[in-house]
C-alpha positions in Angstrom: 0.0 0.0 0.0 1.0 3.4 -0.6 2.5 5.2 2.7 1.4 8.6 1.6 -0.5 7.4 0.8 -0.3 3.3 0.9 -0.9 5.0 -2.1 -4.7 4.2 -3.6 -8.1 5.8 -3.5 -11.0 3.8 -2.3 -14.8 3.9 -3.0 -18.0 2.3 -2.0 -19.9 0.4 -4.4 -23.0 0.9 -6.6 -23.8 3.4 -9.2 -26.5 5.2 -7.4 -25.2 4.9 -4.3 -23.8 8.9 -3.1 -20.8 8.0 -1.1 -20.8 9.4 2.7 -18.3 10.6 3.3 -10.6 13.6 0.6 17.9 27.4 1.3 19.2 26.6 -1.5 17.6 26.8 -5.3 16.9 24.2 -7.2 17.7 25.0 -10.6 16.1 22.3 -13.5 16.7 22.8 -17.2 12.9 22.2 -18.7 11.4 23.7 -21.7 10.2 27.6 -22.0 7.1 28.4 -21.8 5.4 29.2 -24.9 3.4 32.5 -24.8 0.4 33.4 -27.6 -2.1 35.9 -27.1 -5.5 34.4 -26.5 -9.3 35.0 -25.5 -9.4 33.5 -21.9 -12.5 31.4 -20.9 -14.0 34.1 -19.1 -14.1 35.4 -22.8 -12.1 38.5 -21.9 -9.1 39.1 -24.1 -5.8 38.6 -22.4 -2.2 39.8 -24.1 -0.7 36.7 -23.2 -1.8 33.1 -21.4 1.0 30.9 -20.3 0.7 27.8 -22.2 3.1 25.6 -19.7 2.2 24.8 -16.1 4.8 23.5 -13.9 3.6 21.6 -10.6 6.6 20.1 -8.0 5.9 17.5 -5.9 8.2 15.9 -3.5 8.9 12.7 -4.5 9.8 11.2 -8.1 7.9 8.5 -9.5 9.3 4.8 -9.2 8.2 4.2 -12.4 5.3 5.7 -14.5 3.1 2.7 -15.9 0.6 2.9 -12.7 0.5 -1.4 -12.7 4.1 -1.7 -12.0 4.5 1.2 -8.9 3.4 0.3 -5.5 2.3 3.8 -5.1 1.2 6.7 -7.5 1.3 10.3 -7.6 0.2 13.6 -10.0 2.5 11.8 -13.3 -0.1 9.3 -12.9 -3.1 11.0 -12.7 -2.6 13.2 -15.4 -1.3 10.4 -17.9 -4.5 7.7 -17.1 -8.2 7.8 -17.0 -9.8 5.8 -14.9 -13.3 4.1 -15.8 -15.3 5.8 -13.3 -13.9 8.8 -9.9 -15.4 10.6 -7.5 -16.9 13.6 -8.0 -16.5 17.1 -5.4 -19.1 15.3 -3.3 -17.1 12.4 -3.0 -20.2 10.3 -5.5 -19.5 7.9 -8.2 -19.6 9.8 -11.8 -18.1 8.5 -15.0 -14.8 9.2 -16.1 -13.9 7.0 -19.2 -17.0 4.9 -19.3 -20.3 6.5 -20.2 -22.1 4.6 -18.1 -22.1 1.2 -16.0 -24.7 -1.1 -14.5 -24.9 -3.5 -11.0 -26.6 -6.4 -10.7 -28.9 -6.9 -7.6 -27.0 -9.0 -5.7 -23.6 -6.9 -6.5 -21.8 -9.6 -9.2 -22.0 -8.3 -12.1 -20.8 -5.3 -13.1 -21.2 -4.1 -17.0 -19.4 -0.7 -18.3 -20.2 0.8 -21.4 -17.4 2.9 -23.4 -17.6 5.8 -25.9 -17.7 4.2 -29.4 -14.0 5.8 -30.9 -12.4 5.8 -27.4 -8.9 6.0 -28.2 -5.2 5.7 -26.4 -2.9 8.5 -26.2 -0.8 6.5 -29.2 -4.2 6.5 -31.4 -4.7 2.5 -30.4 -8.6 1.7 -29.9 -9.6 1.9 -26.4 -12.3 -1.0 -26.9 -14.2 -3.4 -24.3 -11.1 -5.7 -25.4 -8.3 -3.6 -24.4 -10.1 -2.7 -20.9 -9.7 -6.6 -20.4 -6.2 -7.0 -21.7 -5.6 -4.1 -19.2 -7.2 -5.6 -16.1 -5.2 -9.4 -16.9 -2.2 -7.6 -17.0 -2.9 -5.9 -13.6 -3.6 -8.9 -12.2 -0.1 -10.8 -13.7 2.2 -8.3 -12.8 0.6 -5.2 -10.1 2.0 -5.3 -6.4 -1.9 -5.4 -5.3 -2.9 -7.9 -8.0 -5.1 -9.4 -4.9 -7.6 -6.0 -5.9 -9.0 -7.9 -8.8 -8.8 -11.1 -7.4 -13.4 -11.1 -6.8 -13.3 -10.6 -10.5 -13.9 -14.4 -11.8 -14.6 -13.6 -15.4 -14.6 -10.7 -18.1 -17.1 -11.3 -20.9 -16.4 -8.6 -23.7 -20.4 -8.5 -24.9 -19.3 -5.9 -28.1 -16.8 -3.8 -28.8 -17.6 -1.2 -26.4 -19.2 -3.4 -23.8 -17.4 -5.1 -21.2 -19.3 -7.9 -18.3 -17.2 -8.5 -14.8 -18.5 -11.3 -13.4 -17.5 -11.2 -9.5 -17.3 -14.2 -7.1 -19.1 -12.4 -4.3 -19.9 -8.9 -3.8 -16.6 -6.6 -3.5 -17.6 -3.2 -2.9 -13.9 -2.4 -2.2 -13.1 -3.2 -5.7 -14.0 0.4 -6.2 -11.7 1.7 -4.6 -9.7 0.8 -7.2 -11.7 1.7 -10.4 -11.9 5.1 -9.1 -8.0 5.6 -9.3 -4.8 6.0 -11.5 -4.9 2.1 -10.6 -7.2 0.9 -12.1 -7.6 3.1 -15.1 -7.1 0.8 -18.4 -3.0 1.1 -20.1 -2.2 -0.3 -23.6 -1.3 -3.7 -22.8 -0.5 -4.1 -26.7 2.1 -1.6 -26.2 3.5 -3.2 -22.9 3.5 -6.9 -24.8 5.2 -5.2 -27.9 8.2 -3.2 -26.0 8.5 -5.5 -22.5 7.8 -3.9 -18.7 11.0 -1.9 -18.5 10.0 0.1 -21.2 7.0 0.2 -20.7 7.5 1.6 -17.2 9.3 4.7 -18.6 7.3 5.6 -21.3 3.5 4.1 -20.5 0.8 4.5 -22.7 -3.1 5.4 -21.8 -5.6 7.7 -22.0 -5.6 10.7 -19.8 -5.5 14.5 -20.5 -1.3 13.9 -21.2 1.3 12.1 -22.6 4.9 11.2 -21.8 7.3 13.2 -23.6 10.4 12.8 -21.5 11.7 11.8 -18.1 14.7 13.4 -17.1 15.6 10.8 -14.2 16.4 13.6 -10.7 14.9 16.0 -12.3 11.6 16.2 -14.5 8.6 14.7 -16.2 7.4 16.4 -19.4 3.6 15.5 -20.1 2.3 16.9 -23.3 -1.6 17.5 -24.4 -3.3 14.0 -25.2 -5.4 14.9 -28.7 -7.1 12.0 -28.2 -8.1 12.4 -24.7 -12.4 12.4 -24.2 -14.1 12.7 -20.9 -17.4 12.0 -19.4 -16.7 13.2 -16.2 -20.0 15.9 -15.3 -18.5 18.4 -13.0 -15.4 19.8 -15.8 -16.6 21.8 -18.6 -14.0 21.0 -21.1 -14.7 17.4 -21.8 -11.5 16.9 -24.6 -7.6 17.8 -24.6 -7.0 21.5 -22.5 -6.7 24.1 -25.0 -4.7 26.1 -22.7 -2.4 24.2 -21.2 -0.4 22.6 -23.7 2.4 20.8 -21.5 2.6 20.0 -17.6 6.0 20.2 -16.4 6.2 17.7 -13.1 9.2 18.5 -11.4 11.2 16.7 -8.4 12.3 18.1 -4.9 12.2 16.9 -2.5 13.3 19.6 0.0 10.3 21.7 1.4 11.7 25.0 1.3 12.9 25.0 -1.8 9.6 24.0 -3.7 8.3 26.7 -1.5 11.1 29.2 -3.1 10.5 27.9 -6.6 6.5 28.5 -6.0 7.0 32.3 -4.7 9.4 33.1 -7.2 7.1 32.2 -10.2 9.3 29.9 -11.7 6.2 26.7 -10.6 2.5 26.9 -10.5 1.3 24.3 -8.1 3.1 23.3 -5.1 1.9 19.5 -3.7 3.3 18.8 0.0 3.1 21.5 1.6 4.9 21.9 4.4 2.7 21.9 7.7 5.3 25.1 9.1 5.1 27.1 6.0 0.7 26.9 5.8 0.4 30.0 8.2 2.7 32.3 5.8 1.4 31.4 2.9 -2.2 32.3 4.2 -0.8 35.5 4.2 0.7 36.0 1.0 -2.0 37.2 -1.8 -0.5 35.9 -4.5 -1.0 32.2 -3.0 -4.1 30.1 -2.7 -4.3 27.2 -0.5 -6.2 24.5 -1.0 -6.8 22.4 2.1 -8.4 18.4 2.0 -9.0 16.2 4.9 -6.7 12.8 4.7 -8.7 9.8 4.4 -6.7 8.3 7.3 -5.4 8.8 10.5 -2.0 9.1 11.9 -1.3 6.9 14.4 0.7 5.1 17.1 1.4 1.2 16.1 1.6 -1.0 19.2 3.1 -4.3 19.4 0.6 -5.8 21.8 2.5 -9.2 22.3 5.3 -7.1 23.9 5.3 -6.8 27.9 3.9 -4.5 28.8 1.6 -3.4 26.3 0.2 -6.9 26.5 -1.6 -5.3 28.9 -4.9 -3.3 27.6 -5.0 -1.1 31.0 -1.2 -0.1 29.3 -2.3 0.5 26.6 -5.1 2.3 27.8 -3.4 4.6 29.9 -1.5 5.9 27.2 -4.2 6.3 24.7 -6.1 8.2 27.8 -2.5 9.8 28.5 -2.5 11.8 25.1 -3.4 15.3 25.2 -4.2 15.7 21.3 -5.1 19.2 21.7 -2.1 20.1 23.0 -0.1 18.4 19.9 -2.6 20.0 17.2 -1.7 23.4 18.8 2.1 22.3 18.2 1.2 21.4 14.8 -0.5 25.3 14.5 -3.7 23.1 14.4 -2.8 21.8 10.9 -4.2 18.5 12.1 -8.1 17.5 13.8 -7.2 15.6 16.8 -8.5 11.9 16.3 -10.1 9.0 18.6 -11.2 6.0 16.5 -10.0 5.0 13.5 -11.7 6.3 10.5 -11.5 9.7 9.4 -14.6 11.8 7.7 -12.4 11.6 4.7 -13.4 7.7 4.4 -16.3 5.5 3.4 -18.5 4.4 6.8 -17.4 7.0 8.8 -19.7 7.2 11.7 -19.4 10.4 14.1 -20.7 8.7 16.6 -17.9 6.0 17.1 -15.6 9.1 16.6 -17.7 10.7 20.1 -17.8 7.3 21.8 -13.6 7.4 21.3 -13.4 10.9 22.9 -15.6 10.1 25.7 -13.8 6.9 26.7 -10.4 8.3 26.1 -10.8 12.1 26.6 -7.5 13.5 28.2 -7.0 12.5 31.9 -4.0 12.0 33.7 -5.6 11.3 37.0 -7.3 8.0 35.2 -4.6 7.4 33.4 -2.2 7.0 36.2 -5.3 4.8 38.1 -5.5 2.2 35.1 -1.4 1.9 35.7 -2.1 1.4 39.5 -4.5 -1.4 38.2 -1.6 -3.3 36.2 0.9 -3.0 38.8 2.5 -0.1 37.5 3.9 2.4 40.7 6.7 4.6 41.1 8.0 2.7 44.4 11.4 4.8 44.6 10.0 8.4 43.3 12.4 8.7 40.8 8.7 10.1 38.4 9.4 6.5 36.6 6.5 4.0 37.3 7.7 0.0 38.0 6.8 -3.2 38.6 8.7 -6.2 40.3 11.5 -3.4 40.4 11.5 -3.0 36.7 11.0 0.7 35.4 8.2 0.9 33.0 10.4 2.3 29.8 9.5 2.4 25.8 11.0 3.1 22.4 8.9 4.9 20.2 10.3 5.0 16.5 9.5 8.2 15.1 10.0 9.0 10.9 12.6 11.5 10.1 10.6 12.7 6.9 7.2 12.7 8.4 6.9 16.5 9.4 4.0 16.0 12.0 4.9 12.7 13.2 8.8 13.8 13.8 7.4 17.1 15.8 4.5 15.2 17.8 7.2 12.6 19.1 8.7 15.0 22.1 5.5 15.8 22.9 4.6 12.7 23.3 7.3 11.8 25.4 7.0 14.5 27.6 2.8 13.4 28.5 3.7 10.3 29.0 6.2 10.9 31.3 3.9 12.9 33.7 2.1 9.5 33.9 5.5 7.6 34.5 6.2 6.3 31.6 9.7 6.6 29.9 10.1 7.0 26.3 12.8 6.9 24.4 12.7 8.3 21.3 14.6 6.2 17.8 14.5 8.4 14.3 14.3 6.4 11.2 13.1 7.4 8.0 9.6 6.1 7.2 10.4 3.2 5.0 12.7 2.0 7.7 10.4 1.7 10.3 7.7 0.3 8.1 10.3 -2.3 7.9 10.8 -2.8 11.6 6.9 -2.8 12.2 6.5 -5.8 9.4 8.7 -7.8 10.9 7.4 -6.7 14.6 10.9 -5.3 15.8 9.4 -2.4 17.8 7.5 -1.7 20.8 6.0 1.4 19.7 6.1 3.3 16.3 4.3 6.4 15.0 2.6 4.8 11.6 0.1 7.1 9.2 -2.5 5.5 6.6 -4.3 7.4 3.7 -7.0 4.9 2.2 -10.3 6.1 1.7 -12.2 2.8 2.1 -12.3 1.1 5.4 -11.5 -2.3 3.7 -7.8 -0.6 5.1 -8.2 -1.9 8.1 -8.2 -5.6 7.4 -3.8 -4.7 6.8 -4.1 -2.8 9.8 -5.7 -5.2 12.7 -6.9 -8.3 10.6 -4.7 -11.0 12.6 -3.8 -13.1 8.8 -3.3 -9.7 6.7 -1.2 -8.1 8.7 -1.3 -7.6 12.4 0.5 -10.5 13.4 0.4 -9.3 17.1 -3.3 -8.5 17.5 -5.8 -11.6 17.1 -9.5 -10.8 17.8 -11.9 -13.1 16.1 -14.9 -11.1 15.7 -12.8 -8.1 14.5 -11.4 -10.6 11.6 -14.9 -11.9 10.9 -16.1 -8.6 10.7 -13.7 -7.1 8.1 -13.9 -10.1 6.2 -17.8 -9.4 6.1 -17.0 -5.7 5.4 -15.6 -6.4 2.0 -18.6 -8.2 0.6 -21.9 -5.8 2.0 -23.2 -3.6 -0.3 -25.5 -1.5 1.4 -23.6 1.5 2.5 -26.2 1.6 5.6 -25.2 -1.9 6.6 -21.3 -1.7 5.5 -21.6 1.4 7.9 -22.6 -0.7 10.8 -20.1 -3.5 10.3 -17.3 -0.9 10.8 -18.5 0.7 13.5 -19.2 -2.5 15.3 -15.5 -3.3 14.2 -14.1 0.1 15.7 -16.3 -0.5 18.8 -14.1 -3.5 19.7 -11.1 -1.9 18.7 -11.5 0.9 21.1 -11.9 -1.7 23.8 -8.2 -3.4 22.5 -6.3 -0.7 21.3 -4.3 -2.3 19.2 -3.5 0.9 17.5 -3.8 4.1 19.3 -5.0 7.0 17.1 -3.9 10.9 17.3 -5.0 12.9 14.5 -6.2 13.2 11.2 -3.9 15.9 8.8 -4.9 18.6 6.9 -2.9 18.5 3.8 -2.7 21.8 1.6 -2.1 22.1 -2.3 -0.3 25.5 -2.8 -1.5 27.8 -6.2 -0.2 30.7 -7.9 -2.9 33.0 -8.2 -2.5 33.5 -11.7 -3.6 29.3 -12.2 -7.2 29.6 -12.8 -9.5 27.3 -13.4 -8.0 24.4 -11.2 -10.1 21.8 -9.2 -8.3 20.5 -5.8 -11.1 17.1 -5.2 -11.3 15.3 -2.0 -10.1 12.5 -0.3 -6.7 12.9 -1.8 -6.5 16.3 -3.1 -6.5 15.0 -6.6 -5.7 18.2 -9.6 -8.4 18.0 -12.3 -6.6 20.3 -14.5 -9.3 20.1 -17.5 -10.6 24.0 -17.2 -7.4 25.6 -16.4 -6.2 28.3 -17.9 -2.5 30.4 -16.8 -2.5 34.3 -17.1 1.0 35.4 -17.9 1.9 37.8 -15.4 
């Protein structure tokens, strides 16, 4: 899964259903910008529009054909279409397809395509190549497993393709709703090999591949043969005012932040959580601010002693004063209780409350439910013990997790007023996911950004993933929660499924993040959609300044 993300987007099912709810300088060489005088869209006449927009993200792509990566970013989104997404209010609308039906009982699944869909290269984009594309996923993608419900593909005509599911798998939509599942040119992958295909993929979205400098850059180029049915944009075919994205690489905060103010890049993705408050202030910057569809959190290794011991793990969670670390994090983040954010399919407020009023901040309680387990400072040295053992933890925190790496002192220093001592061990965030996989730790600060609760079977399912934590009716009931359609009765298996986990604790949340998208103000046009702060670039338009 993607860290940032464990990198997909996830949906309910059903067509009609609306979904509840997303310094130094860093010089590059690129292209110019071309400049021509134009009319803009407002239909006011404009000397010049900037025909080039330049977004920098943090990270560079691990490859760009979206089946081979095991997570995705703005490359992908912008060079394939996706069947179906999420609209602004987070409901299924097409994308590609121009329709789709359900079956009753939630197995059959049939997508209709425009007749003279096409691939970026010109290749028809039939019924057939949607199925070439979803074998290929499941021969060669890291999370091949997301099509494993699909039994059969029937291609009825050219433009009609039949999935024939071996239950109901309402979390398959998470991936149909993404860069993931979004149908590449498996022609083209057969005809060149992976490798290739990896560095110059072929589908259907609004641009093309036109070179990757490897450190530096991605050049994307207009898709002429790019057609969408998605409602909410009102150019449905290739921009006519952006003719290339630029998609440049750096990965040190400040300096995208220098390259944003300077002019010299459009879109900024990653904000850093210090730099929000300042650019708030600056009027040539919008922010654009989404809700994570996840929760940052502490992992617990609940087969270690002591935090075999729920009243342990209790105290801590009770310990936390998450108010206190929002206000570090200049409230950049909603302090968090249970374990689904708003941001994600079956959230329920009201397991969200039950969280708070179990666990609200309380040192007093806290220090009671250690007095329960044996836990007592006996020489007043402020470190509780037990059979003359002093009650000390290492918490891994991530070096390149801004709000995780600034919320670990704090954390120390609350749960030292209760007596517990915490040392603190920096990794980088690949590291520890490591550690955590192989259950090295004790305590780790972990982060999750899935939008469908089928994310929790990795999380506290006791065969998927958490080989530490083993609940029965917690397994049975994300097992169950992948195959209910109803999104009133999904809802309810969740909740009953957090209920229990706020009686284990086998993760301990803190908060949900706010992440921001930084603009120039001279981008117009651009659409920042939830969960994942996804750029629908379709209606924008660049005033030269």
């Amino acid at each position: 899964m993607n860290n940032n993300a464990v990198s997909k987007l996830v949906v309910a099912m059903l067509a009609l259903i609306v979904v509840i709810a997303l310094v130094s300088v860093y010089f590059v060489l690129m292209p110019s910008p071309t400049q021509t005088p134009t009319t803009s869209p407002t239909g006011t006449t404009t000397p010049q529009l900037k025909r080039t927009l330049v977004i920098a993200i943090p990270e560079e792509p691990m490859g760009l054909d979206v089946q081979q990566v095991t997570w995705s970013n703005e490359v992908h989104d912008l060079i394939f279409q996706p069947l179906v997404v999420l609209d602004p209010n987070m409901s299924i609308v097409p994308d590609l397809a121009l329709s789709w039906e359900v079956s009753e009982n939630g197995t059959v699944i049939i997508f209709h395509l425009p007749e003279g869909a096409k691939f970026s290269n010109g290749d028809p984009l039939t019924a057939e190549a949607v199925k070439e594309s979803i074998e290929r996923y499941k021969s060669i993608s890291p999370y091949a497993e997301d099509f494993a419900d699909v039994q059969e593909m029937v291609v009825l005509d050219t433009y009609t393709l039949k999935l024939i599911l071996s239950k109901p798998a309402p979390y398959l939509w998470a991936v149909l709703v993404t860069n993931y599942g979004a149908p590449v040119n498996a022609k083209v992958a057969r005809e060149v090999g992976n490798d290739a295909f990896n560095r110059l993929p072929v589908g259907s979205g609004p641009y093309k591949v036109s070179e990757w400098v490897r450190g530096s850059h991605v050049v994307l180029v207009r898709n002429d043969n790019y057609r969408t049915n998605m409602p909410f944009v009102s150019n449905k075919g290739p921009n006519p005012y952006v003719d290339e994205v630029i998609v440049r690489f750096i990965p040190e905060d400040l300096t995208r932040i220098a390259e944003l103010e300077a002019g010299r890049v459009d879109i900024v993705r990653g904000v850093p959580l210090d730099e929000v408050k300042r650019l708030r202030e600056n009027p040539n910057i919008k922010l654009y601010e989404t809700l994570s569809p996840g929760i940052h959190y502490i992992m617990v290794n609940v087969l270690k002693e002591p935090l075999n011991d729920v009243r342990v793990r209790q105290a801590i969670m009770i310990a936390l004063n998450r108010s206190e670390i929002a206000a570090v994090l200049d409230n950049n983040v909603v302090p968090w209780y249970s374990f689904l954010s708003p941001s994600q399919i079956c959230y329920n407020k009201s397991v969200e409350s039950l969280g708070e009023s179990l666990y609200s901040h309380d040192l007093n309680k806290a220090k009671e439910l250690l007095k329960e387990a044996g836990w007592v400072d006996t020489n007043g040295d402020g470190i509780v013990d037990k059979n003359g053992v002093p009650l000390k933890l290492t918490l891994l925190s991530p070096t390149d997790d801004p709000a995780l790496k600034k919320s670990a002192p704090l954390i120390q220093a609350q749960l030292a007023k209760i007596g517990i001592s915490i040392e603190i061990k920096e990794y980088t965030y690949d590291y520890i996911r490591d550690l955590t996989s192989e259950w090295n730790f004790e305590l780790a600060l972990r982060r999750f950004s899935w939008a469908d609760p089928d994310i929790l079977i990795y999380l506290v399912h006791s065969e998927y993933g958490n080989y530490t934590y083993s609940n029965p009716e917690v397994d049975e009931l994300l097992e169950l929660g992948r195959s209910v359609t109803d999104m009133t009765e999904r809802t309810k298996v969740y909740s009953r499924a957090q209920e229990i986990l706020l009686r284990d604790l086998p993760l301990i949340p803190l908060f949900v993040l706010k992440e921001y998208t930084a603009v120039n103000k001279n981008v117009k046009g651009l659409l920042v959609l939830p969960p994942y702060g996804t750029l629908i670039i379709n209606d924008v338009w660049i005033e030269q300044r």
